[in-house]
N, C-alpha and C positions, 0 to 999 in steps of 0.2 A: 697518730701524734705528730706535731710537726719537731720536724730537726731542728735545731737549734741555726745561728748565725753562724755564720764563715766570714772569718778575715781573708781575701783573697790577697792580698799584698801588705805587709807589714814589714820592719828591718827591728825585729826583737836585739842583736846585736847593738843596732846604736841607741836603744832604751836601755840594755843593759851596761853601755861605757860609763868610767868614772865615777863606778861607785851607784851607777842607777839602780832603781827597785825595782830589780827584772822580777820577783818575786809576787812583789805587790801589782805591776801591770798585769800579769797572769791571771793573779785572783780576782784582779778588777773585771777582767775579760768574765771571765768563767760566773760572776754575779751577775753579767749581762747579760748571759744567755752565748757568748760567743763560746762557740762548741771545737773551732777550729781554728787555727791560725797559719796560713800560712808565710816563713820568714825566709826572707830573700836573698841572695846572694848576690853582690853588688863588685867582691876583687876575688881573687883565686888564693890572693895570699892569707886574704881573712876566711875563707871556708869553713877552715876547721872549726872554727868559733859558731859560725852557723851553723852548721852542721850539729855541734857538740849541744847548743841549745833544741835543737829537735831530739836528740837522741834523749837527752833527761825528762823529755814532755810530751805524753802520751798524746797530746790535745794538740801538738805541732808540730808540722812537715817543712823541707825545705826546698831552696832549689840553689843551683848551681851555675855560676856565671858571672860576665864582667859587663858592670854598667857601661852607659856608650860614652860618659866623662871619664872612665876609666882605660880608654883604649888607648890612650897616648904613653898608657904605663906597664898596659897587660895586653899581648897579644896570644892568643892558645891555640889549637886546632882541636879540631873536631873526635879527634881520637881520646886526646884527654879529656874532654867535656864528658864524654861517654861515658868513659873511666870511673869518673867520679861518681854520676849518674848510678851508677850501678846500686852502689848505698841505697838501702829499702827507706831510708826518712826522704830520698829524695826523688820530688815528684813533678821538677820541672826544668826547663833549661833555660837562664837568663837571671836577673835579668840583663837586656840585651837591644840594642835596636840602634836609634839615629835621632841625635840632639842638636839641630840648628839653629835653637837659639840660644843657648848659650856658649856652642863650641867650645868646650872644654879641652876635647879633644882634636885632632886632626881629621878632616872627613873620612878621609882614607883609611885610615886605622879606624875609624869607626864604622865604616862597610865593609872591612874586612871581617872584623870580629863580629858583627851581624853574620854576612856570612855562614862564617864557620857552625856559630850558635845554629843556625836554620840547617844546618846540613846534620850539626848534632842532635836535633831534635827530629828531622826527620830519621836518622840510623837508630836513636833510640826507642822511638815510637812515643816521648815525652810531648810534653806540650810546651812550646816557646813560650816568653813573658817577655812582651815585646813594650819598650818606650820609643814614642816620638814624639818629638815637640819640632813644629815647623819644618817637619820634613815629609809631608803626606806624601810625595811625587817618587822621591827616594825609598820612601818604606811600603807604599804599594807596589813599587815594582820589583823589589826586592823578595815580598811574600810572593808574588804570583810567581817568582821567578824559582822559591823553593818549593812551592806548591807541583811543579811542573814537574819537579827532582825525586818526588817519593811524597808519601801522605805526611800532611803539615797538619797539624794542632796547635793550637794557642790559645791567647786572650791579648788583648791590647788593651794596657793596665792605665788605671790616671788619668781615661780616656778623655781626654780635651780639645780634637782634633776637628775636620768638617765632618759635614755627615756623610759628603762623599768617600771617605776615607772609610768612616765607620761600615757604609754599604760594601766597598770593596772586601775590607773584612770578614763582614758576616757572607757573602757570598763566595770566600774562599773556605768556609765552617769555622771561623775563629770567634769567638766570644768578646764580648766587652764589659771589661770592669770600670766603675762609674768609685770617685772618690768624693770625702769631703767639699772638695769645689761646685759641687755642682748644691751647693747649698748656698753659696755667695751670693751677694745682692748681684755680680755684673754679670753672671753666669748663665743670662738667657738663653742665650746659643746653643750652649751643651744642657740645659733643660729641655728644650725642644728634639734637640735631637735624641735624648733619651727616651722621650713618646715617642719615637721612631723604630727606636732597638726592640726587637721581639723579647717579651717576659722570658722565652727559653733558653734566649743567650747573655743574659745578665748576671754578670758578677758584682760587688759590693768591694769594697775595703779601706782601708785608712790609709796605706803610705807611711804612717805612722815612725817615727815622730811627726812629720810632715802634716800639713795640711788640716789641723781641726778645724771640722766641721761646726758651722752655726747650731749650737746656741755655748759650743764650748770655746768659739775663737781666742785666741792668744794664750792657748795652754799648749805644753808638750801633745802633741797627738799620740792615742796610745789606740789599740785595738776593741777595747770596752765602746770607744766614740762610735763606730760602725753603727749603732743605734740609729744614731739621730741618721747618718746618711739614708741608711736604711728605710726610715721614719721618712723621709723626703723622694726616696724612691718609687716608696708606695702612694705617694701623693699624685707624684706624677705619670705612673703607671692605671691610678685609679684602681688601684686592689687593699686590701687590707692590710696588715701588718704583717698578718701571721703568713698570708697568701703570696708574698715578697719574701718575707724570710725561707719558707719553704720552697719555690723558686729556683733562688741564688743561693741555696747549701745544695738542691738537687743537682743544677747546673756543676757547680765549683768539683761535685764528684763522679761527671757524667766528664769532666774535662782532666780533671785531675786523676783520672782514676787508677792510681797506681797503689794509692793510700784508700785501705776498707774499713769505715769506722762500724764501729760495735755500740750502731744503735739503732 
C-alpha cells in the first residue's frame, strides 16, 4: 500500500498566530492524504510553541533552530542545539543556513549560526534544514566544510538554487526538497533541474503559509497544497502520482529517521 504524503517543511506555528485554524489546516492535510508534517523551528525563543504543536499531534515532528534572518537576534552554540534536540518530536536541526538576498541579518552572524547548526547536526547525528538564497559559493563551502567534521545529513529545503549547487549537495548525501515554486510560470530553471535530482533524494513540501502552489495562488499556503506540488513533481519526474508520493514519504523517513510512523 503506498504511504501517504509528507510535508517536508511547513511553519504550523505561523498558521496557527492570531486566532488561525490550526485545527482545520490539520484536518485539511490529513483529507489530502498528507500523512505527516513536518513543522519548523525558525527562533529559540518561539520553540516552545513548536514544539508544543508536535507534541499534541501524532501526525507532526519538529525541528529546532534559528532562521538565517534571525541571526542578527539569536546567536546559540551547538551544545544547546543538541539539548533541545534531545526531545523525541524533534527530528531535525534548523532551520538554518545563508540569505544573500535579502540580508536581514548580518553575514557574519549568519555563518556563524550556520556554523554551529552543522556542528549540531553533526554531534547529533540529526539531519540539517538548510536555506539559501543567493549564496551557493558560501553554502557549499560551508557543507563540505561540515562534511569533513563528522557525518552530515540534511536536505536543502525551497530548493531554488543552481543545479550546481544542487549537485554539490547530492554528492555530499544531502536531499532536495522542491516547493510550491516550482509550479510557477518563470520557474523553468528549477524545473529542469528537478529532471536532474535522482527520484531517491526528493523531498516535496509547502513552506507553508509561504508559497502556494499553482492552481491555488494567492491563498494562505497550508500543508493540504503539497498535492498539486506533488502533482507537478510527478510530471516532471515522468512517474505516476502514487510512484512520487511513495518516493518522497520513503525518502523524508530514510532522512528523517528519528521519527517511526505506525504504517
Amino acid at each position: 500500500m503506498n504511504r501517504p504524503l509528507v510535508d517536508s517543511h511547513c511553519h504550523l506555528d505561523y498558521l496557527a498566530r492570531n486566532g488561525g485554524d490550526l485545527a482545520g489546516v490539520l484536518a485539511r492535510a490529513r483529507n489530502a492524504g498528507v500523512g505527516t508534517m513536518l513543522t519548523i523551528g525558525t527562533k529559540l525563543r518561539e520553540f516552545d510553541i513548536v514544539r508544543g504543536i508536535a507534541e499534541a499531534n501524532d501526525d507532526v515532528v519538529c525541528s529546532v533552530g534559528i532562521h538565517p534572518h534571525e541571526a542578527g537576534n539569536e546567536l546559540t552554540d551547538a551544545a544547546q542545539l543538541v539539548d533541545l534536540a534531545r526531545h523525541p518530536k524533534v527530528v531535525g536541526i534548523g532551520e538554518t543556513g545563508l540569505d544573500y538576498f535579502y540580508d536581514k541579518s548580518p553575514r557574519a552572524k549568519q555563518q556563524a549560526n550556520f556554523r554551529t547548526h552543522l556542528a549540531a547536526a553533526t554531534q547529533s547525528g540529526l539531519p540539517v534544514i538548510v536555506h539559501t538564497r543567493d549564496a551557493d559559493d558560501d553554502t557549499a563551502a560551508m557543507l563540505t566544510e561540515a562534511a569533513g567534521q563528522g557525518r552530515l545529513t540534511g536536505v536543502l529545503h525551497c530548493f531554488t538554487s543552481s543545479l550546481a549547487l544542487a549537485r554539490h549537495a547530492l554528492d555530499l548525501g544531502l536531499y532536495i526538497s522542491i516547493s510550491g515554486i516550482v509550479t510557477f510560470k518563470n520557474a523553468d530553471e528549477l524545473r529542469e533541474t528537478v529532471r536532474q535530482i535522482p527520484l531517491d533524494r526528493l523531498l516535496v513540501e509547502t513552506d507553508s503559509p509561504f508559497l502556494a502552489p499553482v492552481p491555488v495562488r494567492g491563498k494562505a499556503c497550508e500543508p493540504a497544497f503539497v498535492v498539486h506540488t506533488a502533482a507537478r513533481l510527478a510530471d516532471l519526474k515522468n512517474v505516476s502520482a502514487a510512484t512520487l508520493a511513495t518516493a518522497t514519504t520513503r525518502n523524508f523517513f530514510a532522512l528523517f529517521s528519528r521519527f517511526k510512523p505506525d504504517i
